[in-house]
Every structure is written in C-alpha cells, then in structure tokens.
PAKOL-874762 format. One record per atom (N, C-alpha, C): residue in three letters; atom name; x, y, z. Coordinates in steps of 0.2 Angstrom, whole numbers, plus 2048, in hexadecimal, padded with zeros to 3 digits. Last residue first. Layout:
+------+------+-----+-----+-----+
| type | atom |  xx |  yy |  zz |
+------+------+-----+-----+-----+
|  ALA |   CA |   X |   Y |   Z |
...
+------+------+-----+-----+-----+
***
This chain:
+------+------+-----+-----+-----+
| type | atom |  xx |  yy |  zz |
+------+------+-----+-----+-----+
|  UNK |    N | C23 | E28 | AA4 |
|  UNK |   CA | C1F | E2D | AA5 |
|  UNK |    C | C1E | E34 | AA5 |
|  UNK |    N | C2A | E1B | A9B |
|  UNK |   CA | C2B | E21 | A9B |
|  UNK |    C | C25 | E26 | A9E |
|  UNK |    N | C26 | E0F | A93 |
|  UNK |   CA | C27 | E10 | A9B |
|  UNK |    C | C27 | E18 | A9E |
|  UNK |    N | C22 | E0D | A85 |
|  UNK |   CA | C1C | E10 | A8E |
|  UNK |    C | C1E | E0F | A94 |
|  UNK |    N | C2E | E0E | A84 |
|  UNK |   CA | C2D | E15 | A82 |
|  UNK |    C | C24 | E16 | A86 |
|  UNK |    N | C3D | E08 | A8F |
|  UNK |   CA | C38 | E07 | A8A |
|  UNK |    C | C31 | E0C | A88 |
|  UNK |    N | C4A | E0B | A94 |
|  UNK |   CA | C44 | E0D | A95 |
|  UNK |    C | C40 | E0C | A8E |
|  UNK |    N | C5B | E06 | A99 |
|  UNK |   CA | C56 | E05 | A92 |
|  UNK |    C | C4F | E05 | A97 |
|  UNK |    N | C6D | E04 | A9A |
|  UNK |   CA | C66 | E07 | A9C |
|  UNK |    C | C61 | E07 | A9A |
|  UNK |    N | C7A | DFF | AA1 |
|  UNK |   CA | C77 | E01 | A9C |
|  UNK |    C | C71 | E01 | AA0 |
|  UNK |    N | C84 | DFE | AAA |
|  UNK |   CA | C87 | E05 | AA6 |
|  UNK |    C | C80 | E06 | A9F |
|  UNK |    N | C86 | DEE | AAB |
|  UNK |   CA | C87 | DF3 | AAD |
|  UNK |    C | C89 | DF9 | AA7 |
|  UNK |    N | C81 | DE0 | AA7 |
|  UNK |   CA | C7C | DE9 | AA6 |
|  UNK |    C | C7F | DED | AA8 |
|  UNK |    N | C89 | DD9 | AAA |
|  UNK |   CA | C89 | DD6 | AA5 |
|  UNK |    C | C84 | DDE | AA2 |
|  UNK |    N | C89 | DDA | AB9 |
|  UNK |   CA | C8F | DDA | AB5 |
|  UNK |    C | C8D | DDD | AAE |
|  UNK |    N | C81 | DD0 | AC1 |
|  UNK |   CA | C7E | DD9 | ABD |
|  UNK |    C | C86 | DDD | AB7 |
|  UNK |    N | C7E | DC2 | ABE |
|  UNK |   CA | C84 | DC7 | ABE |
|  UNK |    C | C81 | DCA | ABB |
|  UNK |    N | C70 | DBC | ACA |
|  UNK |   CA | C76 | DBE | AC2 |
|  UNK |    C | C79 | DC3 | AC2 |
|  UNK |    N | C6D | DBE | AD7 |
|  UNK |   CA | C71 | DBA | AD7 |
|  UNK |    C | C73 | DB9 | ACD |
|  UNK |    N | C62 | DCA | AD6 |
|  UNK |   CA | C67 | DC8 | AD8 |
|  UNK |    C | C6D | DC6 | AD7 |
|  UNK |    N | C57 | DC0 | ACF |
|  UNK |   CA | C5B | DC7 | ACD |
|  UNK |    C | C61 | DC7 | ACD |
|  UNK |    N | C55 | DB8 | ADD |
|  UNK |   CA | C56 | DB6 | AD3 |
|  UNK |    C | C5A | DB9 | AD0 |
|  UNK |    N | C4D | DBF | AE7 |
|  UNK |   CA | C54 | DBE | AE6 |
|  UNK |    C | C58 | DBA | ADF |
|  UNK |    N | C3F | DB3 | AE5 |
|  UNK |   CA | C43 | DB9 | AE8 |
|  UNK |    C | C4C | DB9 | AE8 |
|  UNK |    N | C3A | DAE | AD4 |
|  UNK |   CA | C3D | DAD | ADC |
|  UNK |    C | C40 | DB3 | ADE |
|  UNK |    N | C30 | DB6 | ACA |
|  UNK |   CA | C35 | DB4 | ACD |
|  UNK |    C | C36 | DB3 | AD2 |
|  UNK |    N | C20 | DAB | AC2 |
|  UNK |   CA | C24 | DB0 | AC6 |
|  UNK |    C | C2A | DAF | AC7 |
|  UNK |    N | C1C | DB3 | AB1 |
|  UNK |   CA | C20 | DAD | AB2 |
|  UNK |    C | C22 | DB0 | ABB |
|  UNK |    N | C0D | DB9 | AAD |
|  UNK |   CA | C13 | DBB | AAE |
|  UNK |    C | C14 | DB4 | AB4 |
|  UNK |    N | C02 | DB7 | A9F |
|  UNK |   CA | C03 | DB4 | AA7 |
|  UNK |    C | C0B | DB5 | AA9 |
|  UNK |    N | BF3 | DBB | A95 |
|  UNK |   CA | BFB | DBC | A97 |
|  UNK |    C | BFB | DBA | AA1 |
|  UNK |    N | BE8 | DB3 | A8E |
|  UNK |   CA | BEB | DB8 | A94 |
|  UNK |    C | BF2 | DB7 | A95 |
|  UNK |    N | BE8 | DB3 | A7B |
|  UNK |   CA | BE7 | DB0 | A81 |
|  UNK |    C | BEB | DB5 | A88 |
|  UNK |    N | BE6 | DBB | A6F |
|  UNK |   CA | BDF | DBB | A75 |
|  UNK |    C | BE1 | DB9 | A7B |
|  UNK |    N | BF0 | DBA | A67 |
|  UNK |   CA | BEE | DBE | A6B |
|  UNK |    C | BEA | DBF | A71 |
|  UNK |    N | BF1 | DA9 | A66 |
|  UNK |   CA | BF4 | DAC | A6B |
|  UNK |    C | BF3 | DB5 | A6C |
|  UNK |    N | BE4 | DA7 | A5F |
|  UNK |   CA | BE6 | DA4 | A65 |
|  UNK |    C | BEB | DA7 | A69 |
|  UNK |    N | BE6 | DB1 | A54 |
|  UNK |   CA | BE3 | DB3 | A5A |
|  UNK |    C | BE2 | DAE | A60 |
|  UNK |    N | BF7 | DB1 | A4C |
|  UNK |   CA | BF0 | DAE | A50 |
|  UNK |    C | BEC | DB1 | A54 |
|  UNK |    N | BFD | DC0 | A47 |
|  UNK |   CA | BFB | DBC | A4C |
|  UNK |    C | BF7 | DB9 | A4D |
|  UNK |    N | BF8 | DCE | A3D |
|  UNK |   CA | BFC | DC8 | A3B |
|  UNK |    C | C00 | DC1 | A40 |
|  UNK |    N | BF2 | DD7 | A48 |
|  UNK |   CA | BEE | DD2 | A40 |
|  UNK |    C | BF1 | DCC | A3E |
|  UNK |    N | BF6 | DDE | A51 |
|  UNK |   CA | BF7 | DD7 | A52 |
|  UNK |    C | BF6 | DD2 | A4B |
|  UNK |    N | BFD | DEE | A52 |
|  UNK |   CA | BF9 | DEA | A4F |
|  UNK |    C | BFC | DE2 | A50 |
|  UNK |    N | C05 | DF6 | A5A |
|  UNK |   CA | C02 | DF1 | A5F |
|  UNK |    C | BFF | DED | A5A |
|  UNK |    N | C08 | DFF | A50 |
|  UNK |   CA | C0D | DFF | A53 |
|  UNK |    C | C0B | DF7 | A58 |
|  UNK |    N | BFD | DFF | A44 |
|  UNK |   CA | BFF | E01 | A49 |
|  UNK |    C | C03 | DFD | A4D |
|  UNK |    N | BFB | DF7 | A37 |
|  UNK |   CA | BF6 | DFE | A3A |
|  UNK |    C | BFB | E02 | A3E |
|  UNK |    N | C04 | DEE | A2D |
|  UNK |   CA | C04 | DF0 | A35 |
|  UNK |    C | C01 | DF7 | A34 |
|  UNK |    N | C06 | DE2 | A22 |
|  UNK |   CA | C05 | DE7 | A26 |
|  UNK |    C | C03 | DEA | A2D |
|  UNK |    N | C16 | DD6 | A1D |
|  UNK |   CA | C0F | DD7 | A23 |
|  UNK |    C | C0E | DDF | A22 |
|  UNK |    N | C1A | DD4 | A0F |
|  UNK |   CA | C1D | DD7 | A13 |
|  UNK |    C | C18 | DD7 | A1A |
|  UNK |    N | C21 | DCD | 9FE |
|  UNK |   CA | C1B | DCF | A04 |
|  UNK |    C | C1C | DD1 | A0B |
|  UNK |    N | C2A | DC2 | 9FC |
|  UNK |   CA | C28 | DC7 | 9F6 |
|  UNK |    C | C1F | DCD | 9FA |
|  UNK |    N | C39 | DC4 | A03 |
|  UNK |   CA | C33 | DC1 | A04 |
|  UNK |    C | C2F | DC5 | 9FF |
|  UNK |    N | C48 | DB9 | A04 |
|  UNK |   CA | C43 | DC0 | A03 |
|  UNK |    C | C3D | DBE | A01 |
|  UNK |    N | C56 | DB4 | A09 |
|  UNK |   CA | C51 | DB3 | A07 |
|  UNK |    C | C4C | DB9 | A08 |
|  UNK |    N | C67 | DB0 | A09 |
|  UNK |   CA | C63 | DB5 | A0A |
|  UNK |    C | C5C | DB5 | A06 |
|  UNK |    N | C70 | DA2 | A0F |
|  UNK |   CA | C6A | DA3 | A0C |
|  UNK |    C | C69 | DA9 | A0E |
|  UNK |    N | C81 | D9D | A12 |
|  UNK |   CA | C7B | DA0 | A14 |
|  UNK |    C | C77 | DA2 | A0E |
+------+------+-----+-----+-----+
***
C-alpha cells in the first residue's frame, strides 16, 4: 500500500459550499430513484437492529 498526500487541500465557505464540483452536476435537478412497494420490507431488518441515526436537518 501507497500513502499518498496531497500538497493542497479544497476550501470550504460552508458546510453545503459546492466550489469544488462541476457545475454540470450541481445545477442539475435532482430525481429520486422510485421504490416498489414492499422493497423495504423484504431485506433483512436484521442487519439495523438497535440502530438509529437522525441526521441534523432532520431534527425539528
């Protein structure tokens, strides 16, 4: 294995800053993929039990 370092780092304004992104992909509209009903469902919830996670604009 290679550990590799970079002599430059990206800046970031803020936490959503996109600067360092094409703007073909920021501009473009976003399209949620749909799911079939009952998809969810049918994976092993097994695999989540006992975990949790709220993401910080979830939170009201």
């Amino acid at each position: 294995f290679f550990i590799l370092s970079s002599s430059s780092s990206p800046s970031f304004k803020t936490k959503r800053d996109v600067n360092n992104f094409d703007q073909d992909f920021t501009r473009e509209e976003p399209v949620l993929t749909p799911v079939e009903d009952g998809i969810i469902k049918q994976i092993n919830q097994d695999e989540f039990k006992g975990f949790s996670y709220f993401g910080d604009e979830t939170v009201a």
